[in-house]
C-alpha positions in Angstrom: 0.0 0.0 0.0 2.3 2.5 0.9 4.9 1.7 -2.0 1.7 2.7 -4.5 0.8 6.2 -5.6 -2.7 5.7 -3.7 -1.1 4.9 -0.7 1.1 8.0 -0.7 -1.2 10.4 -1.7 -3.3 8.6 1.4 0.0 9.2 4.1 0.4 12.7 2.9 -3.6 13.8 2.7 -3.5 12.6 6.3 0.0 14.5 7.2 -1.7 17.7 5.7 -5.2 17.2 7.5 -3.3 17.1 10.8 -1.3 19.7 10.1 -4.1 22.4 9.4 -6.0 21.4 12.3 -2.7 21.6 14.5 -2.1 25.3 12.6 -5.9 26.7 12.5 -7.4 25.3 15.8 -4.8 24.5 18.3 -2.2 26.7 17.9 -4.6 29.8 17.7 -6.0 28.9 21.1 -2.2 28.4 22.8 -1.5 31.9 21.5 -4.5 33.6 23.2 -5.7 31.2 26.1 -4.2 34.4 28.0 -7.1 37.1 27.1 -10.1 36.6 29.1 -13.3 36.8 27.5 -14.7 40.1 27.9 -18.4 40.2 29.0 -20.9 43.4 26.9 -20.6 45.9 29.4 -16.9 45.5 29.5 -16.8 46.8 25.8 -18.7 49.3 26.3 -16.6 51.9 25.3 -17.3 55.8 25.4 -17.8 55.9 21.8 -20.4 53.3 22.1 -22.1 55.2 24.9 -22.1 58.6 23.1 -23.8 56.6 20.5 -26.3 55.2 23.1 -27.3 58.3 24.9 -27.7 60.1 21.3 -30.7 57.3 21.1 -32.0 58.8 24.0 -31.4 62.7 23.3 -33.2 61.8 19.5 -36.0 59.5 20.6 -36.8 60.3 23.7 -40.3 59.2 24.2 -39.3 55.5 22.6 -36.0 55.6 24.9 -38.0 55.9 28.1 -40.5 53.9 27.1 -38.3 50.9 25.7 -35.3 51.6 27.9 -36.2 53.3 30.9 -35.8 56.4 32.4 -31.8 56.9 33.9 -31.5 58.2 37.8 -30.1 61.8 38.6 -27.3 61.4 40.3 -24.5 61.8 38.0 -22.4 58.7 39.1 -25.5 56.4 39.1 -26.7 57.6 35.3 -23.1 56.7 34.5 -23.9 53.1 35.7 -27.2 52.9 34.9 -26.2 53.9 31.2 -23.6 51.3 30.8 -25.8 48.5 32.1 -28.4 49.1 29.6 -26.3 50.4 26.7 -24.9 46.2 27.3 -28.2 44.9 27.2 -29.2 46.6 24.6 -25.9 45.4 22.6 -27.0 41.4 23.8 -30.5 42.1 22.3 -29.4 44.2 19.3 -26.6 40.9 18.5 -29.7 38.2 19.1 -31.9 40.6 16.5 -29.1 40.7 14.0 -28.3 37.2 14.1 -32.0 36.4 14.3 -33.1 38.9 11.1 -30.0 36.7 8.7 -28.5 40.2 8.5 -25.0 38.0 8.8 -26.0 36.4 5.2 -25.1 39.6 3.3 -23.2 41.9 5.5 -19.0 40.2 7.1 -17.6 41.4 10.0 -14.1 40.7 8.9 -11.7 42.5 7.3 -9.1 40.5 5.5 -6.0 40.8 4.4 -6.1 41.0 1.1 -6.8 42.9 -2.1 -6.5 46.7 -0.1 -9.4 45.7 2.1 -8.0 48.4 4.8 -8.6 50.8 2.2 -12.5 50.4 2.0 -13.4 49.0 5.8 -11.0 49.9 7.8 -7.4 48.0 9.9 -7.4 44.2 9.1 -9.3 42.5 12.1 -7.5 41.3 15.4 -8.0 38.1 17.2 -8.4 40.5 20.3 -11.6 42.7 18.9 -13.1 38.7 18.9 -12.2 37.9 22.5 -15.8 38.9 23.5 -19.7 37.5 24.3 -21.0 39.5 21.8 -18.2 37.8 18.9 -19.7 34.3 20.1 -20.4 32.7 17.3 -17.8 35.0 15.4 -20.0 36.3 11.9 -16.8 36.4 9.5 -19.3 35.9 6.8 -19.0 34.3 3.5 -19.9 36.6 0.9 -20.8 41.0 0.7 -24.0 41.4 -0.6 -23.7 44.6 1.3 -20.8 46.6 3.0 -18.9 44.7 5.7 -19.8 46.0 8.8 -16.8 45.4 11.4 -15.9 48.9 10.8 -19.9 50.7 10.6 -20.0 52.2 14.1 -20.0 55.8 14.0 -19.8 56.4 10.5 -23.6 57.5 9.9 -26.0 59.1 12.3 -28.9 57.4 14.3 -31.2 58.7 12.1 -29.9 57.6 8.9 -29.8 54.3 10.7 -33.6 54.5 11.1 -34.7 55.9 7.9 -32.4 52.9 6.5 -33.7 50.2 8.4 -37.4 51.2 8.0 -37.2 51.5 4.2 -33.2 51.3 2.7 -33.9 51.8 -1.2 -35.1 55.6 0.5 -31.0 56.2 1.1 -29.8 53.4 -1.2 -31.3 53.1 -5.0 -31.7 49.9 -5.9 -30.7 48.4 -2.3 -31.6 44.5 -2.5 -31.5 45.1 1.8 -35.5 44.1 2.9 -37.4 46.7 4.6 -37.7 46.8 8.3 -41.0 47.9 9.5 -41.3 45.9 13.5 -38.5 47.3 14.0 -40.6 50.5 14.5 -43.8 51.8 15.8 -45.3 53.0 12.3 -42.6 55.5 11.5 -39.1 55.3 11.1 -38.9 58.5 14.1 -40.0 55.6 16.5 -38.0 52.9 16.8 -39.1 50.5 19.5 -36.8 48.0 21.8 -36.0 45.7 18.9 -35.2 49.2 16.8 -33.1 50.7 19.5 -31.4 47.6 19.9 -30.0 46.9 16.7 -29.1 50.5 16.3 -26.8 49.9 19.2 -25.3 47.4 18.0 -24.4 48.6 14.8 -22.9 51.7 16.4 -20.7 49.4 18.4 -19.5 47.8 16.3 -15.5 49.7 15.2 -16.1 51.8 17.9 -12.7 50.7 19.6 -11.0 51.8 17.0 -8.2 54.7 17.5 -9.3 56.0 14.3 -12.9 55.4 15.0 -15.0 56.9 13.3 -13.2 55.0 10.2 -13.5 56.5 6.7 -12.9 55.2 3.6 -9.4 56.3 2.5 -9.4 59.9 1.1 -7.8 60.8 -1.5 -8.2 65.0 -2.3 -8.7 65.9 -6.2 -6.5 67.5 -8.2 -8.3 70.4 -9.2 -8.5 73.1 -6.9 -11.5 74.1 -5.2 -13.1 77.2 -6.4 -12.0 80.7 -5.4 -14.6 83.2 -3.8 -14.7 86.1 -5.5 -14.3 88.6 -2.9 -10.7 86.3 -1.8 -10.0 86.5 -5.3 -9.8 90.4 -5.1 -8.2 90.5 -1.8 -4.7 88.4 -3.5 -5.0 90.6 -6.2 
């Protein structure tokens, strides 16, 4: 057997099997056994929270409603803001897992062919060491834009208006319309609404560079000349 072609093809499929499982499964866990999974409120970061309380300056009625109502002292807002900004991520993850919005939208930027360029640094094993990365939604294909990098980039509102009805912002947008999300209008999002908007907004937000823009890259012609400046240099 192992004289014949079959059998050494056989030997060295084997070999290679082993080796990719020892290379993509066992050594990756050795390397960061050390980082402790973080739980959601120990990601929530002040760029998600600015994000989170903006839900609550632009819908307020829904907020209170859906969220609650935060105490006045100062110190116990802070708390009470960080606890449900992290519930709100768990729910907002469950909805975007649940709605297949994973299907046509990674949350991985790779490697390869100037990805950084469009979403942002190529992902980290650390940004993954997380509740909310469990099961991790790499994704297989981009129907849409992938979102590792979205948080910050667009406003609340656009957010809404998006979810509620995205061909509105995006022509021709094969993305389904949202409607439960809301109560009648996109101004009224309800928990499930909320939710998902806080999640999204997360999402990046740990990012030095956050908010992360596509690279820019400034035209060569120069930008027109007001009249008035134009008789001042002369």
């Amino acid at each position: 057997m192992f004289e014949s072609k079959s059998g050494v093809f056989f030997i060295a499929g084997l070999f290679f099997f082993v080796f990719a499982f020892l290379s993509n499964a066992l050594v990756p866990i050795l390397m960061y056994q050390h980082l402790p999974e973080q739980t959601a409120l120990e990601v929530v970061n002040a760029n998600a929270r600015y994000q989170f309380e903006d839900l609550a300056q632009r819908y307020p009625e829904q907020f209170k409603q859906h969220i609650g109502t935060p105490p006045e002292d100062l110190q116990e807002a802070d708390k009470w803001y960080d606890e449900q900004c992290a519930e709100m991520l768990k729910l907002g993850r469950d909805i975007y897992v649940g709605e297949g919005c994973w299907h046509c939208h990674s949350q991985f930027v790779r490697p390869v062919s100037n990805e950084e360029e469009r979403w942002g640094p190529v992902s980290r094993s650390e940004e993954y060491q997380n509740e909310l990365q469990r099961p991790v939604l790499f994704g297989t294909r981009r129907v849409g834009p992938d979102l590792c990098r979205e948080g910050g980039r667009r406003s609340n509102d656009w957010h809404a208006v998006h979810f509620f009805k995205p061909e509105s912002l995006s022509q021709g947008s094969p993305m389904p319309e949202y409607p439960w999300f809301f109560d009648g209008t996109p101004d009224k999002p309800n928990a499930r609404g909320l939710a998902i908007m806080t999640y999204i907004q997360w999402l990046g937000s740990w990012q030095q560079s956050y908010p992360y823009y596509e690279a820019y890259v400034p035209s060569a012609l120069q930008a027109p000349v007001a009249a008035d400046e134009t008789d001042a240099a002369e």
